[in-house]
C-alpha positions, 0 to 999 in steps of 0.5 A: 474475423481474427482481427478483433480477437487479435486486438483483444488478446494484444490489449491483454498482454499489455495491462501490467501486473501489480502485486498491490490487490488494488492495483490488477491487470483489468484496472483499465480494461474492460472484460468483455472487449480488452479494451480501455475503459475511458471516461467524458472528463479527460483521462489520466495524467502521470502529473495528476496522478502525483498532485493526488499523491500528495494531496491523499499523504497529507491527508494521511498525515492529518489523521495520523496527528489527530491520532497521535495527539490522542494517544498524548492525552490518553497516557497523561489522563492514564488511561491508554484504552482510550486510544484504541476506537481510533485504532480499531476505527482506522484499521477496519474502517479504512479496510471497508473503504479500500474494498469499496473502492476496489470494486467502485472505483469511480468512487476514488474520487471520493472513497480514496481520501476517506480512505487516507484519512482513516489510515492516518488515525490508524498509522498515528496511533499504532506509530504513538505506541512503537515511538513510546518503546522505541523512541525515535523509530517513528522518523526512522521509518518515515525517512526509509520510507519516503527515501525507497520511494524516491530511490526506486522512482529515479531508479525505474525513471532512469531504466536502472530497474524495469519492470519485466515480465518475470520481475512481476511474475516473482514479485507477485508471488511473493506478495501473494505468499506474504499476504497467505502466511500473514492469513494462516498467522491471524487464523491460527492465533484466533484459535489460540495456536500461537500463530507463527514466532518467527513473524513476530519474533526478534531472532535472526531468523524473525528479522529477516523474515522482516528484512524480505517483507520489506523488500518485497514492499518495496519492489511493488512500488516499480511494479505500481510506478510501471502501472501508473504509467501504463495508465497514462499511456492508455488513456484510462478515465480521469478519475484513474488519478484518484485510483492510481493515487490510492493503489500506492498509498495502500503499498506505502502504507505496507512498507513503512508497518513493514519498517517499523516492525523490522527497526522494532525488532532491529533495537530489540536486539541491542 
C-alpha cells in the first residue's frame, strides 16, 4: 500500500526545477501517477536535443536577417514605420506560439520552429534599431551570448557549477521576482505612471539593475542544461528533444535582450 506512494513522491523529488516558465517540474511527469510520460517513437537524447538546438538557432537567424534586411530598406526608402509589423508580428506571434507549445508540447515538433522563426523577425528588427544607435552592439551581444552559453555548459559539464537544491530555489525566485517587476513596469506605464527609471535608466543604479537581470539569465541556462539531463536520464518522449530545444532558445532569447540593453546603457554613459 506505501509502495506506489513511496514510488510517487521519489519520481517528484526528482523532476529539476527550472526558472525558464517553459521548462517546469511536471515536463516529464504525469500528474496523477508521478511517473514519466513516454512516447512510441523513442525517447529523448541529449545529442538530439543539441542537433535540434542548432537546427531551431539557425532558424532564428534566418529570420532575424529577413528582418533585419527590411529594416535596411525601410530607413533608405525613409520610412522606418514600415519595420515595425515585423516587430510587433514576432513579439506576439512568437508569444502565442510559445504558449501553445507550453500547453501542447507534443506539438514542439512543429510549433518550436514557428516559434524560432517569429523570434528572428523579432530579435533582427529590435537588434537593427540598437545596431543604428550603437554600432557594433549587435556582435557584442551575439559574442557574450554564445561565450556564457559555452562557458556554463563546460562549467556544469565539468561538475564546477551544480545545480543544487538551494541553487534552484534562488534562481527561481529570482526569475520570478524579475519577471513581476517587468509586470508592474508594463502596467504601470499602460496607465501612464511612467513605470520604473531604474529598468530602463542609464544611471549606476539602472545598470545594474541590468547587470543582475543577466546573471540571473544566465544561471537559468545550468538550471535548463541540468533539466535536459534529466530528461534524458528518464526516458522522456522523443518529441522532448524539440521541447527541451525550445525551452533554451526562450532563455537565450532572454539573455542576449538582456545583453543588449545593459551594453546599450553601458555606451550611453561614455
Amino acid at each position: 500500500m506505501l509502495g506506489a506512494p513511496a514510488i510517487g513522491r521519489h519520481a517528484q523529488d526528482r523532476a529539476t526545477r527550472s526558472g525558464n516558465p517553459v521548462l517546469k517540474d511536471d515536463t516529464f511527469l504525469d500528474l496523477g501517477s508521478g511517473t514519466v510520460v513516454r512516447g512510441d517513437a523513442g525517447t529523448m537524447t541529449l545529442n538530439g536535443t543539441v542537433n535540434k538546438t542548432a537546427f531551431l538557432l539557425v532558424l532564428t537567424l534566418a529570420g532575424a536577417l529577413f528582418s533585419w534586411s527590411q529594416f535596411s530598406a525601410a530607413m533608405a526608402a525613409g520610412n522606418p514605420g514600415a519595420i515595425m509589423p515585423y516587430v510587433w508580428g514576432g513579439a506576439i506571434g512568437g508569444f502565442i506560439v510559445a504558449l501553445v507549445t507550453i500547453f501542447k508540447k507534443a506539438w514542439s515538433p512543429y510549433t518550436a520552429p514557428l516559434y524560432a522563426a517569429l523570434e528572428g523577425l523579432f530579435l533582427g528588427a529590435v537588434s537593427a534599431m540598437f545596431e543604428l544607435r550603437f554600432p557594433g552592439i549587435v556582435m557584442q551581444a551575439v559574442g557574450l551570448t554564445f561565450g556564457t552559453l559555452a562557458a556554463l555548459l563546460l562549467a556544469y559539464r565539468s561538475g564546477l557549477v551544480k545545480a543544487t537544491e538551494n541553487f534552484k530555489l534562488g534562481v527561481v525566485a529570482a526569475t520570478g521576482a524579475i519577471a513581476l517587476l517587468y509586470l508592474v513596469n508594463m502596467g504601470l506605464r499602460l496607465f501612464g505612471f511612467g513605470g520604473m527609471g531604474f529598468i530602463h535608466e542609464y544611471s549606476t543604479i539602472g545598470i545594474l539593475f541590468s547587470v543582475g537581470v543577466v546573471i540571473v539569465a544566465a544561471l537559468n541556462l545550468v538550471l535548463d542544461f541540468d533539466f535536459i539531463e534529466q530528461g534524458v536520464e528518464q526516458g522522456a518522449p522523443k518529441y522532448m528533444e524539440w521541447y527541451g530545444a525550445f525551452g533554451l532558445l526562450v532563455t537565450l532569447v532572454w539573455l542576449y535582450l538582456e545583453l543588449l540593453r545593459l551594453l546599450s546603457k553601458l555606451q550611453s554613459r561614455n
